[in-house]
C-alpha positions in Angstrom: -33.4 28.6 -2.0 -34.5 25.8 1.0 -38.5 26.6 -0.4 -37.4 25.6 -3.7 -35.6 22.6 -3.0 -38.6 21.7 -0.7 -40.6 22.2 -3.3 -38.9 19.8 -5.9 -38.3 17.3 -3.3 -42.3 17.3 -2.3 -43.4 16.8 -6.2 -40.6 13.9 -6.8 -42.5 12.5 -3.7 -45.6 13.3 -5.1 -44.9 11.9 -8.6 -43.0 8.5 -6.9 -46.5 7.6 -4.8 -48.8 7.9 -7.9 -46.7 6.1 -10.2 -46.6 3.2 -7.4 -50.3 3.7 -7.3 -50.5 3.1 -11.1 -48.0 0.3 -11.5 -50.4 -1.5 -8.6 -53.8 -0.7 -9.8 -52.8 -2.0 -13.5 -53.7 -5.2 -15.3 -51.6 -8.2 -14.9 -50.0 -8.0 -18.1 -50.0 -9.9 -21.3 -48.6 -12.9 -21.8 -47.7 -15.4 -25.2 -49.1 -18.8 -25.1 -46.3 -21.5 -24.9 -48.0 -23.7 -27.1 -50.5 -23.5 -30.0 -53.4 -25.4 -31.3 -52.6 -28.8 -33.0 -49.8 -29.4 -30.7 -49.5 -32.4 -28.7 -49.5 -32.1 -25.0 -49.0 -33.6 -21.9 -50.5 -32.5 -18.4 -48.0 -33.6 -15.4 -51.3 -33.7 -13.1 -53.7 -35.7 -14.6 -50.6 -37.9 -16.5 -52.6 -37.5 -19.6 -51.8 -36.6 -23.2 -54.3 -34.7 -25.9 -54.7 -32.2 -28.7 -54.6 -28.6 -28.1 -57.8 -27.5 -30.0 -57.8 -23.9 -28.7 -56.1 -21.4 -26.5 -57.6 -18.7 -23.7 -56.2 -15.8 -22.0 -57.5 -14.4 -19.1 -55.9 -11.6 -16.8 -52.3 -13.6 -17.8 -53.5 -16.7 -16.8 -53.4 -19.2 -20.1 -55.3 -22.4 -20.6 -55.8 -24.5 -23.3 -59.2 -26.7 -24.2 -57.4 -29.5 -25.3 -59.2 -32.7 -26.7 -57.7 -36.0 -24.3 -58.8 -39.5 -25.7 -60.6 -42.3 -24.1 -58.3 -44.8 -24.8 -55.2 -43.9 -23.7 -53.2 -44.6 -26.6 -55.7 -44.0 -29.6 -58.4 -41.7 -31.5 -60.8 -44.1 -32.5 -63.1 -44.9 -29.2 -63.7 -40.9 -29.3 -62.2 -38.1 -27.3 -63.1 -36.0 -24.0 -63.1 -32.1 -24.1 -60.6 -30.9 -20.7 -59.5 -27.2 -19.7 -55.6 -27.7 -18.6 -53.7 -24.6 -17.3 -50.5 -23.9 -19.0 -48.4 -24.3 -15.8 -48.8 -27.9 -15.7 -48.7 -28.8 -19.4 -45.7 -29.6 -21.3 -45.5 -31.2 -25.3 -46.2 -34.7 -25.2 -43.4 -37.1 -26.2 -46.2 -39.9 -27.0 -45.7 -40.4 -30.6 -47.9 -43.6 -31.0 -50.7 -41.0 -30.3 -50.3 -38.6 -33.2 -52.8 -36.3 -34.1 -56.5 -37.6 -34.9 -57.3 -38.3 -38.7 -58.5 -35.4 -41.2 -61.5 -37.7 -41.9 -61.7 -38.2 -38.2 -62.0 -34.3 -37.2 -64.3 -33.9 -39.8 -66.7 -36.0 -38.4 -66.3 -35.2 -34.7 -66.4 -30.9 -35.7 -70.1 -31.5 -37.3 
């Protein structure tokens, strides 16, 4: 009787260390994106707004190439291309901003 409670009480060990093995060894896990492309944002860091234009995942960590512009409060002197984590980003509130032109994205995607 004592060897087989031994016994069960050596494989629950047994089975407790690998499964704490696994759960350490495995991936970070998968996360949603917050936001989503078209979306107005604004980075706390840089105190800038822009244009989410796409969205990366990597190992649970989520950025977002966003398109920032060079005048502050307007499309039409161009845009810069930025990487901005998801931690510091939040949705813009800067309506005079908006979103660039149809005719406007057209032009910059060729």
């Amino acid at each position: 009787m004592v060897d087989k409670k031994l016994d069960e009480k050596m494989i629950e060990t047994i089975v407790a260390g690998v499964v704490n093995d696994m759960i350490s060894a495995a991936p970070i896990r998968y996360r949603a994106a917050k936001f989503h492309v078209g979306q107005l944002l604004h980075n706390g860091k840089t105190k800038e707004d822009g244009l989410i234009t796409r969205v990366f995942a990597d190992e649970g960590m989520i950025e977002y190439e966003v398109w920032v512009p060079k005048e502050s409060n307007s499309w039409e002197a161009g845009h810069l291309s930025s990487r901005w984590l998801e931690r510091l980003s939040k949705l813009s509130c800067n309506v005079r901003l908006g979103t660039p032109t149809k005719k406007r994205v057209r032009a910059i995607a060729r």
